[in-house]
C-alpha positions as CSV (number, residue, x, y, z in Angstrom):
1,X,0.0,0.0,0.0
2,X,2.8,1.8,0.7
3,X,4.6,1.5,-2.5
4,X,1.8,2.5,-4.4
5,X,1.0,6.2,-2.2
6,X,4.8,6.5,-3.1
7,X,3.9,6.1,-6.9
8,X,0.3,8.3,-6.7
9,X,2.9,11.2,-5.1
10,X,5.6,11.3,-7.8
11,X,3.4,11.0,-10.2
12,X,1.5,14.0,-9.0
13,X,5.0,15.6,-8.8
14,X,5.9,14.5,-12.9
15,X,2.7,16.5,-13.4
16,X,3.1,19.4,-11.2
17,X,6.6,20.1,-13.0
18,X,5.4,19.8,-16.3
19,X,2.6,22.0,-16.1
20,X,5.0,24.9,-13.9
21,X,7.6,24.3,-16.7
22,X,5.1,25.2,-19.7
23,X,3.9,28.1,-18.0
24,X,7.5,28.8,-17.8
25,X,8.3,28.1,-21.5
26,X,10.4,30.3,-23.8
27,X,8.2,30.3,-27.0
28,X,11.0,29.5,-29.8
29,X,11.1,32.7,-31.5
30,X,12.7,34.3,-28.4
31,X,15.1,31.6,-28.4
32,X,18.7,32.4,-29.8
33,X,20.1,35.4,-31.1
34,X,18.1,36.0,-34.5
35,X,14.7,35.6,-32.5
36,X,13.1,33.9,-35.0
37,X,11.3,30.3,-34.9
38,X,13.8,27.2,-34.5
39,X,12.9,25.7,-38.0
40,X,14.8,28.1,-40.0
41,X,13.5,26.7,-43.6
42,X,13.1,30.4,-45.2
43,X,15.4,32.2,-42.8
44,X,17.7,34.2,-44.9
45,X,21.4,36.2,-42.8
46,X,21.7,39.5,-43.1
47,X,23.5,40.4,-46.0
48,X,27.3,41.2,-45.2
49,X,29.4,44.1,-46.6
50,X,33.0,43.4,-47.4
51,X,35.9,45.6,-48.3
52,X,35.2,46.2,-51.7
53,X,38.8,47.8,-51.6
54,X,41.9,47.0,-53.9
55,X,44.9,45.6,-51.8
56,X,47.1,48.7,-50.1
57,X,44.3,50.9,-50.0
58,X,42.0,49.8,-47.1
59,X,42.2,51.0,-43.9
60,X,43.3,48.4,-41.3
61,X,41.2,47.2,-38.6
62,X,43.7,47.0,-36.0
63,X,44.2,43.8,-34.5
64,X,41.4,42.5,-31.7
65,X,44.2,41.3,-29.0
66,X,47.7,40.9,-29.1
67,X,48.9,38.3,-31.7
68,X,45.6,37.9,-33.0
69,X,45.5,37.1,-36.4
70,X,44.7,40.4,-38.6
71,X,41.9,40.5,-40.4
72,X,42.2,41.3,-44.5
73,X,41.3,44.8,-45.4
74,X,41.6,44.6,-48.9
75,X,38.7,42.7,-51.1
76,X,39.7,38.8,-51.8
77,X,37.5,38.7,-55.2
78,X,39.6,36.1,-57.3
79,X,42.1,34.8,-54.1
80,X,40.4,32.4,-53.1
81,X,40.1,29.6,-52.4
82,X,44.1,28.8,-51.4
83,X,45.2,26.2,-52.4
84,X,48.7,24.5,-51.7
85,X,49.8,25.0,-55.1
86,X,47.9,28.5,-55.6
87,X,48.4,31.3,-53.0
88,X,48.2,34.8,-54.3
89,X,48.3,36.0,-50.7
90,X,52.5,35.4,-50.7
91,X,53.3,37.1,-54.2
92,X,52.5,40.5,-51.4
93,X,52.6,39.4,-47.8
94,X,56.2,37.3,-48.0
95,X,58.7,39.2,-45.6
96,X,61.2,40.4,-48.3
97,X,58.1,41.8,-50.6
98,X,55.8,43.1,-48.1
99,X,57.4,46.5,-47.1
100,X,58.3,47.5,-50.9
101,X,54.6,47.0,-51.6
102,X,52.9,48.1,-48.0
103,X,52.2,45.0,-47.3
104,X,51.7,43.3,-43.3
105,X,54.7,40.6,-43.8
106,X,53.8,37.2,-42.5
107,X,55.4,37.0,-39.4
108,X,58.0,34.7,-38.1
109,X,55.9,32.0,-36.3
110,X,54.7,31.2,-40.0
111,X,58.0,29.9,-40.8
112,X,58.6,27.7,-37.7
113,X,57.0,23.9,-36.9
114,X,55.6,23.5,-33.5
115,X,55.0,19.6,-34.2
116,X,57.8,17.8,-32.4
117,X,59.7,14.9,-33.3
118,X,57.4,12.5,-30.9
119,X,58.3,8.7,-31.6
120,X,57.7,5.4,-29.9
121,X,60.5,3.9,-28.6
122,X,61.5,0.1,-28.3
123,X,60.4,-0.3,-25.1
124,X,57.3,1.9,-25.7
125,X,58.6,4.8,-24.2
126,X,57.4,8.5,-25.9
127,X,60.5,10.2,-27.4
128,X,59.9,13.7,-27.5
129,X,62.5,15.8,-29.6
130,X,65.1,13.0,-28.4
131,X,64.5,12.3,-24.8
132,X,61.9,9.9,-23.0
133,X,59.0,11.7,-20.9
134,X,56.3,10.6,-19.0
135,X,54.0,13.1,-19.9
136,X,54.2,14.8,-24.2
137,X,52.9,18.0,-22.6
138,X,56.4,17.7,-20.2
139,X,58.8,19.3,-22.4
140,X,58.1,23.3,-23.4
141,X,57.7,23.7,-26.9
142,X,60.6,23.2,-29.1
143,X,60.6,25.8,-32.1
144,X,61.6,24.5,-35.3
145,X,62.7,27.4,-37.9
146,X,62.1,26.6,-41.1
147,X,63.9,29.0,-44.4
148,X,60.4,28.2,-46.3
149,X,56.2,28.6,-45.0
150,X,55.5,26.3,-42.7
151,X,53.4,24.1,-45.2
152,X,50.7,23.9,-42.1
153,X,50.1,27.5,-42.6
154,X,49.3,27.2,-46.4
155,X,45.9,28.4,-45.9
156,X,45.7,31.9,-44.5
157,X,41.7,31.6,-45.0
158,X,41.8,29.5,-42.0
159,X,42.6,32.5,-39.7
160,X,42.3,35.1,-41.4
161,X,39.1,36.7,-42.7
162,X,38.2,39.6,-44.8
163,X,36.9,42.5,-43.1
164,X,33.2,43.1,-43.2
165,X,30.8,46.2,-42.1
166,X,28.8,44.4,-39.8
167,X,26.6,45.1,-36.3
168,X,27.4,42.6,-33.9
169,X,24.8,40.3,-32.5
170,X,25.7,40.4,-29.1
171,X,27.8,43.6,-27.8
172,X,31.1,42.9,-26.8
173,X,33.0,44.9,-24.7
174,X,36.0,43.7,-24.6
175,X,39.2,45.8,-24.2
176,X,42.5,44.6,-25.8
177,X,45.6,45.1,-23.6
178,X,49.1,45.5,-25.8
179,X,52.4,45.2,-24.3
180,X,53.9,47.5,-26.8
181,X,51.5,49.6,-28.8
182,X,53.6,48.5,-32.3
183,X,51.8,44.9,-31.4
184,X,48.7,46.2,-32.7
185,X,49.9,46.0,-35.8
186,X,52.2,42.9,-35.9
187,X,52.6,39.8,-34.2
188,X,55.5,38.5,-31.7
189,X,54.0,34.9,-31.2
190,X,57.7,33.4,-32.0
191,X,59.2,35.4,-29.4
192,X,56.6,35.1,-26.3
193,X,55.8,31.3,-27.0
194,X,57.2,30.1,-24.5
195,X,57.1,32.8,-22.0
196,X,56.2,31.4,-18.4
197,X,56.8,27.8,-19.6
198,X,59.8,26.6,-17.1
């Protein structure tokens, strides 16, 4: 008897949730940030405005922290996609081109591997950059300069973006803090990476 006046209650209980939680209930238009309904079938973005400008012409949006990967101020019509074999982005950006034309050079980190030399050894052991650890995330990171891009860094899409006249959707108030003001416009990842790391 029991058992079943223990049933009869949370059963009442199921019920008395449910109903508080759909009086509670966010209808779905309210839900997300373009507050329209869930099933987005005819919903159509709002249409974005990119630099329309030729490269060396735009004004610069200046970086959004420190290192950040700059955004492109110049219109990308008939640069993309990048491909390995097919990069117009270097034929202006490559460090011993980039001043003579105004360009932002690609910066040093670019032409370094961060992938270690990680092996198995015969005994199972990880070898990391020649020595056994316990742990791959042990040893700080070992910076491999290369004379040539980094071949992971082909694709400059991947980071960077073209810059577009748009209203945010949610308001960010962020505030950047540079060590050096000339960090706004370029990047010393290289030389920081491993600052802190002991």
């Amino acid at each position: 008897m029991m058992k079943k006046s223990l049933i009869a209650m949370a059963a009442l209980s199921v019920m008395a949730l449910s109903v508080s939680a759909a009086e509670k209930a966010i209808p779905e238009e309210e839900l997300g940030l373009r507050k329209t309904s869930l099933f987005e079938e005819k919903v159509t973005p709002a249409a974005t405005e990119y630099s329309k400008a030729a490269p060396g012409t735009a004004q610069k949006i200046e970086r959004s922290y420190m290192n950040a990967p700059p955004l492109i101020p110049h219109s990308v019509e008939g640069l993309l996609p990048i491909t390995r074999n097919n990069n117009q982005c270097l034929s202006c950006h490559m460090p011993d081109v980039a001043k003579s034309v105004g360009a932002t050079p690609i910066p040093a980190s670019h032409f370094a591997s961060f992938r270690p030399e990680t092996k198995i050894g015969a005994n199972g052991e990880v070898i990391k950059e020649g020595k056994a650890v316990a742990n791959t995330a042990d040893v700080k990171t070992v910076i491999h300069k290369m004379d040539k891009l980094n071949q992971a860094r082909f694709n400059c899409s991947q980071c960077h973006v073209p810059q577009a006249n748009v209203k945010p959707l949610v308001e960010n108030t962020f505030q950047p803090e540079f060590t050096d003001p000339a960090l706004k416009g370029k990047s010393n990842l290289l030389d920081v990476l491993n600052e802190g790391v002991k």
